[in-house]
N, C-alpha and C positions, 0 to 999 in steps of 0.2 A: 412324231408328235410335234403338233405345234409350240413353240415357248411362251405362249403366252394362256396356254391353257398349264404348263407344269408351274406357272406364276400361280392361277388361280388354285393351287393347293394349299398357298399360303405357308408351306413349308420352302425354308431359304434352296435356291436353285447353288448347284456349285459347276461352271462351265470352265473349263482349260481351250484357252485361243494357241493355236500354233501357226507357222506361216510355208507353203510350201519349198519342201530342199533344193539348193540350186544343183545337185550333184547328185550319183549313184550311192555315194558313202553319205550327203545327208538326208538320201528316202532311206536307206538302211538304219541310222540312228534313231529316225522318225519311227520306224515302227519298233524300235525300242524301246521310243519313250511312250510309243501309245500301249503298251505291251505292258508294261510299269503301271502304267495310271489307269486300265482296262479295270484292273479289280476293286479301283474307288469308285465304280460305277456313277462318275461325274452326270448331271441331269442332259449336258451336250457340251459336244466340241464345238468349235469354230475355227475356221483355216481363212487364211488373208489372202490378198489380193492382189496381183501387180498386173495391170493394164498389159494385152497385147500379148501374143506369143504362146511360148512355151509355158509360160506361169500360169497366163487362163487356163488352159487346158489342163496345167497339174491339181489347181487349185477345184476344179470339177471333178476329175479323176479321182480325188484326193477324198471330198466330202461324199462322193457315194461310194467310195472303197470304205470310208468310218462307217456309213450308217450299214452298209448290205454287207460287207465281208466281216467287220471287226463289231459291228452290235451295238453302236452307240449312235444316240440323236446327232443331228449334225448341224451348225449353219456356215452359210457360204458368205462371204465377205464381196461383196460388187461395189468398184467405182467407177465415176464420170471420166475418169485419167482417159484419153487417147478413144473414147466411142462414140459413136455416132449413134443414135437412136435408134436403127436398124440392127446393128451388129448389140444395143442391150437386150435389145426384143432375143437376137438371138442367143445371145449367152442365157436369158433366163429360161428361155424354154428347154435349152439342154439341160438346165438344175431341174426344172420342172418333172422333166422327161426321165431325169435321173432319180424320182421320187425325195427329192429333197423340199422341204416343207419354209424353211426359215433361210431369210436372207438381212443380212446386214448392209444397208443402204447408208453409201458413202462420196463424199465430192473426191475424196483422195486430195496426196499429197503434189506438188507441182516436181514435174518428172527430174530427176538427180539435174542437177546445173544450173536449175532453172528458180526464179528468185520468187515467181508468182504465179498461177494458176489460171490457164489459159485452158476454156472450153475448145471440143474439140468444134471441127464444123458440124453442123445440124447435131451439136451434142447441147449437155445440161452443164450450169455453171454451178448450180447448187444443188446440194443433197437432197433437198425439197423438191424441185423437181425429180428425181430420181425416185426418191417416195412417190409421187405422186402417177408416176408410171407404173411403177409395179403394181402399187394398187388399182390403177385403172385397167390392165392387162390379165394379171394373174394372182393366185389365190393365199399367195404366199404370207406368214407371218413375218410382220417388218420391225426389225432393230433399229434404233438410229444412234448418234455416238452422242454422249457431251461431254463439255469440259469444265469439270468446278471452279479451275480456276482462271477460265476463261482462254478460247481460241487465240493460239497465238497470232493470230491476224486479224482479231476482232479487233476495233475501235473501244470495247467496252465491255465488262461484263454484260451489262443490260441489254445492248445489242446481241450479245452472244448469246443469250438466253431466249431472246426474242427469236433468234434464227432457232432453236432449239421447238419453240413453239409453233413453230409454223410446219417443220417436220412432223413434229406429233399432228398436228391439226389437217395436214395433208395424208397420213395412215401411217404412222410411225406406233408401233405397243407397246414398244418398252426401250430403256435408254439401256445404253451400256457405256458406263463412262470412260474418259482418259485416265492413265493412270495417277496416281494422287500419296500423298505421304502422310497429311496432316486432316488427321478426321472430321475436324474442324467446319474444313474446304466443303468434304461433303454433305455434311447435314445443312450447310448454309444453303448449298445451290438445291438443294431437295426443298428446304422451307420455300427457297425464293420461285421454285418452280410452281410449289402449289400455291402458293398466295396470286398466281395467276393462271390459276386455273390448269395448272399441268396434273395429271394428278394419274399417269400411267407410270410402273413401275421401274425406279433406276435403282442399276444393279452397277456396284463401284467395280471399280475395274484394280485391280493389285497387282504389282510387279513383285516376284521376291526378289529383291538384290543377292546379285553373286560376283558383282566386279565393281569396283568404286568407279574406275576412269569410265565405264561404260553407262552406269549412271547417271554419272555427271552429263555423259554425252546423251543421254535421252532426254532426260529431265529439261535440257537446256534447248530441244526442237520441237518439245511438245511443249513448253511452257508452263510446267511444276517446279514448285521448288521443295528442296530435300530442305527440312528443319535442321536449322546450326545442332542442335544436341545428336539426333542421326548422323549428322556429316562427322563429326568430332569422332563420334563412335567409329567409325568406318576409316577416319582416316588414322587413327593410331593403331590401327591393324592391317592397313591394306597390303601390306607387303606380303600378307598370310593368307594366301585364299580360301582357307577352310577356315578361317575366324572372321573372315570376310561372309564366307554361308552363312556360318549359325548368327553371327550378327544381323543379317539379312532375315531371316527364317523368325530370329527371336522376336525380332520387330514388324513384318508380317502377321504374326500370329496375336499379338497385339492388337495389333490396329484389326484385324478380323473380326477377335473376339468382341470390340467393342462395336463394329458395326451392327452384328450380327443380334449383340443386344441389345439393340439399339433399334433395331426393328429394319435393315436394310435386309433387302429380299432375297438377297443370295452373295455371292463373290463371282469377282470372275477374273481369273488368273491367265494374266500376259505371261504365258510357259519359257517363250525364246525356245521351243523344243528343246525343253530342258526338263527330266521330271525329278529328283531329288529334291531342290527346296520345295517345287510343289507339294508332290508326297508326303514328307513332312511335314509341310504346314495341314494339310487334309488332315493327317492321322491324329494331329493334336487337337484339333477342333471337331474331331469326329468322338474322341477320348473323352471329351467337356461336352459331349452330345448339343455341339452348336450345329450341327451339320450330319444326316446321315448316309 
């Protein structure tokens, strides 16, 4: 099913993003953690992306072994990294071909060492074109990413928001943001999306903490900042990594609940193929019947 008609139910979507294992021991964890979260019957998964190789192909493999072996909607994460126009045509027709419905349309990030983001030859520089491919080709339901608190390589929020607009406006149906700490962050970039006329559904995107030093290290290349009273929390316990979870887990649950009554359309949970704090955060907001 496409995700933008389980939007149109108007009941909140709940999706679990993972990224393909680079090993034999983490596809084996992988279908542990999908095994775990199989019975929250989440609305779809989504598996990421790395340009080139082995990862494309696990990452296809990957999205129709969830939908046709394991029973769960699926979408597939595509970037610009390292393609030429030729080889996107052909990686979407194997999704296609793989009965996979939804694709997450991305510029990616510039490849490990590399300071700035360099199209490939007869490739796409922006995401917008990438949108604007798939829609012109195939039939697929298109995600696009944002960032509330703006791209770390934007000149501006305004700018960043503007490139935001032009994805939607090239075939983009629903956003699924960067992840974010302070709720604040998201209702603003929602208001400021529709006051111009943005007006397709963004789904905030949630990390649960379970490490401070790794936080810190996300936070800091995606361009979030964790709020001083979080950090404080986290770091008078980080020594302890199971008070490090429920820290993580209690403050997730949180900020959920308030989205969710708050009218944001669903969650959508950065896993790290990890399902405990996921799980738990589900089963508390399934408990408070914010999510079924």
């Amino acid at each position: 099913m496409k995700i933008v008609e389980l939007l149109r139910t108007k009941r909140p979507v709940v999706s679990f993003e993972f990224f393909p294992p680079r090993n034999d021991e983490g596809s084996k964890n992988l279908v542990e953690v999908l095994g775990a979260l199989k019975d929250l019957s989440p609305s779809f998964v989504s598996m990421t992306y790395g340009a080139g190789g082995s990862t494309r192909q696990k990452t296809i493999a990957l999205v129709s072994d969830i939908k046709h072996k394991i029973g769960l909607e699926t979408m597939a994460h595509l970037t610009c990294v390292g393609h030429s126009l030729i080889e996107l045509h052909v990686i979407l027709k194997e999704l296609y071909s793989a009965g996979i419905e939804n694709v997450l349309a991305l510029r990616g990030d510039p490849p490990r060492g590399e300071s700035r983001f360099v199209p490939a030859p007869d490739g796409f520089r922006y995401a917008a074109d990438l949108v604007a491919f798939i829609k012109a080709h195939f039939s697929f339901c298109i995600g696009v990413a944002g960032y509330p608190e703006k791209h770390p390589e934007a000149p501006s929020l305004e700018e960043d928001m503007a490139h935001l607009k032009g994805k939607v406006g090239k075939g983009g149906e629903f956003v699924i943001t960067q992840l974010f700490f302070d709720n604040r962050d998201y209702f603003h970039f929602v208001r400021r999306l529709q006051e111009q006329g943005v007006s397709v559904p963004v789904i905030p995107g949630i990390m649960p903490i379970t490490d401070v030093e790794q936080i810190k290290r996300f936070t800091t290349v995606c361009g979030a900042k964790i709020p001083p009273s979080l950090l404080k929390k986290l770091e008078k316990v980080q020594t302890n990594k199971d008070a490090v979870v429920q820290e993580g887990i209690a403050y997730a649950v949180d900020q959920c609940r308030e989205l969710l009554k708050k009218g944001a359309p669903g969650i959508h949970f950065y896993t790290l193929n990890k399902s405990k704090s996921t799980k738990e955060i589900f089963l508390r907001l399934k408990k408070e019947r914010l999510v079924k």
